[in-house]
N, C-alpha and C positions, 0 to 999 in steps of 0.2 A: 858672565853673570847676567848681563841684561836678554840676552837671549834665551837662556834657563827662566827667566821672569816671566818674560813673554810669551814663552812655550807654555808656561803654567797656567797663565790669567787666560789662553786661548783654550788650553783642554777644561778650565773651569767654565769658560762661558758656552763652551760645546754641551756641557754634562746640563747643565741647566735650560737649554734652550731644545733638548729633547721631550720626548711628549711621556708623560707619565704610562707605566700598563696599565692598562684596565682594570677594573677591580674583579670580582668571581666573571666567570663567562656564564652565559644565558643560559639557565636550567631548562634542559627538553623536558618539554610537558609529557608525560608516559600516552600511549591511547588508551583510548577511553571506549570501552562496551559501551553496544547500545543498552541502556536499563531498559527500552520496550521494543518485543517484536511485534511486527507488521503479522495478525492472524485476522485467517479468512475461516469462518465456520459455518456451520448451517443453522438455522433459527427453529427449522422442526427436527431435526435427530443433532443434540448439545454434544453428543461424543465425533460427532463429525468434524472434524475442527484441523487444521491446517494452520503452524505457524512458521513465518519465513525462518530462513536460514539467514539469512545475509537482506537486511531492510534495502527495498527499493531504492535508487539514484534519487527516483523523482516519479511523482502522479501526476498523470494528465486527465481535469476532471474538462470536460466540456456540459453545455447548458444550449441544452435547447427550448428554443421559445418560439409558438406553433404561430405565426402568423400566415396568414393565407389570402394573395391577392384577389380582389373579389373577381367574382367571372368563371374564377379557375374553380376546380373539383375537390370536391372538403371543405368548401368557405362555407359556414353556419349559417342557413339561412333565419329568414326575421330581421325588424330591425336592431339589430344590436351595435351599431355604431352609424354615426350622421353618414347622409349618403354620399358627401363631397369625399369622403373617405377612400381610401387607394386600396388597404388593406381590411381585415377585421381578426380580431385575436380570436383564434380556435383550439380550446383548453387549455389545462393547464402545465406550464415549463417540466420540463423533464431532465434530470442530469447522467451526466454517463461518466464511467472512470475507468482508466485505461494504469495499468501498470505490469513492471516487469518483475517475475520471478526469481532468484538463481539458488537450486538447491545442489549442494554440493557433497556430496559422500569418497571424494579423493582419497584424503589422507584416512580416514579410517577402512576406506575398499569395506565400504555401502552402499547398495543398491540404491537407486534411488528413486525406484521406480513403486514402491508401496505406497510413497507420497505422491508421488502422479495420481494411483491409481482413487487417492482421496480426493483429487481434484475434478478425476472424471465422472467420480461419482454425485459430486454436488451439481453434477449439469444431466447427472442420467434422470431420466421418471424413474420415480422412487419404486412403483410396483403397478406396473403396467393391468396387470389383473386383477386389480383391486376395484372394489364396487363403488370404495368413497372419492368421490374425485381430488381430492386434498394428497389424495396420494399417487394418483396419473398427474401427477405435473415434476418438475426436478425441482429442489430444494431453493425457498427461500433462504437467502444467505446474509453476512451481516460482516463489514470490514471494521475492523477495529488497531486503531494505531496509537498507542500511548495515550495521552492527553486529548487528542485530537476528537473530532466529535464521531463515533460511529455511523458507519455509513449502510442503509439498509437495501437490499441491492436485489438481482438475480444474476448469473453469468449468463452473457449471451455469445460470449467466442473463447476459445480457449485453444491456445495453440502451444505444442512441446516440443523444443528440439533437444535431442539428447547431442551430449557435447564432447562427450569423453565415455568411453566403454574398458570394462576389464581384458584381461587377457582371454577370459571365457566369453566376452559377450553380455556382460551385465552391463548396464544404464550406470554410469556412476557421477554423473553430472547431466544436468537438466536445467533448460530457461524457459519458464513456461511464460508467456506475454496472454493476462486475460483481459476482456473485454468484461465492466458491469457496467449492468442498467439500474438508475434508484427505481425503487419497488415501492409500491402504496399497497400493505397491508392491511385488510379489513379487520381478519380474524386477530385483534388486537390482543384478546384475552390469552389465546392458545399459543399465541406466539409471545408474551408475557411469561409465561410461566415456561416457554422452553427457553428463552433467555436467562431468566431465573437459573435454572438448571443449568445452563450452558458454563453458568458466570462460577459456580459451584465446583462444576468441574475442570475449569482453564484457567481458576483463580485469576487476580490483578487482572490481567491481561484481557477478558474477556467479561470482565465485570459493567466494564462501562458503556455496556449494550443495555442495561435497563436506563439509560438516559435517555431514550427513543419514548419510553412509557411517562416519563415523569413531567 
């Protein structure tokens, strides 16, 4: 009997001295869409307009700031700064942004090369035989990402690798990595009202380029 006792008062204080289960387990959070793509459009033709497929990793914006050792070639002459001076500022900073593309047409076996060819055209001259010079030049352009402040730009490098091809030879995946430069627009009115326009046509997304005007 005393051993029946002590077998019991031992499997009671076992059952007690275990760790309680846990209560519900940790609910996986589902993924989450992006609510805004990353669009790249033109600011003189608003139907020109390009939005990612799949939002950049990451933007590399750099800033350049023009100082120029005196003596050397480009340093402003006059006095514009005391002469014990090493340097002297020569204009004003400029920014550049550097990002990557990836458009993808796999799983629906889509070309994806119509969207290239949107890209190549916001860096062509718009019409080489045209008298007005506003249109021998290739497209002012304007990067817009969500919330984020629009960035008013021109492309100055644009490189495509195609990544994936069909069974025929079509383009079905592409990473385009482009190079902008910020742009100081004069023609503040005409490029006003092609944002306007712009914002009308690419809805939310491309609205928040008249923040450039305001």
């Amino acid at each position: 009997m005393q051993l029946r006792a002590l077998a019991s008062l031992s499997a009671t204080r076992a059952t007690k001295q275990q760790p309680k289960p846990s209560a519900e387990p940790p609910k996986c959070t589902p993924f989450a869409h992006a609510k805004a793509r990353l669009t790249l459009g033109s600011l003189d033709e608003p139907e020109l307009t390009v939005v990612a497929h799949y939002n950049p990793a990451e933007l590399a914006v750099k800033k350049d700031v023009p100082w120029v050792a005196k003596g050397e070639h480009g340093a402003p002459e006059g006095p514009t700064s005391s002469s014990q001076d090493s340097h002297q500022f020569n204009g004003a900073p400029t920014r550049s942004m550097s990002l990557e593309l990836l458009f993808d047409g796999y799983e629906t076996h889509t070309s994806v090369e119509p969207i290239v060819t949107q890209l190549e055209t916001l860096t062509a001259v718009r019409d080489p035989e045209s008298t007005n010079s506003e249109m021998r030049r290739p497209h002012f352009c304007i990067v817009v990402w969500g919330e984020g402040k629009p960035f008013r730009c021109i492309i100055t490098s644009l490189n495509v690798r195609y990544t994936m091809f069909s069974s025929h030879g079509r383009p079905l995946r592409a990473v385009c990595s482009v190079e902008l430069q910020e742009a100081r627009i004069e023609s503040v009115g005409a490029v006003k009202q092609a944002a306007g326009e712009a914002a009308k046509a690419a809805g939310r997304a491309f609205g928040s380029a008249l923040s450039f005007f305001r």
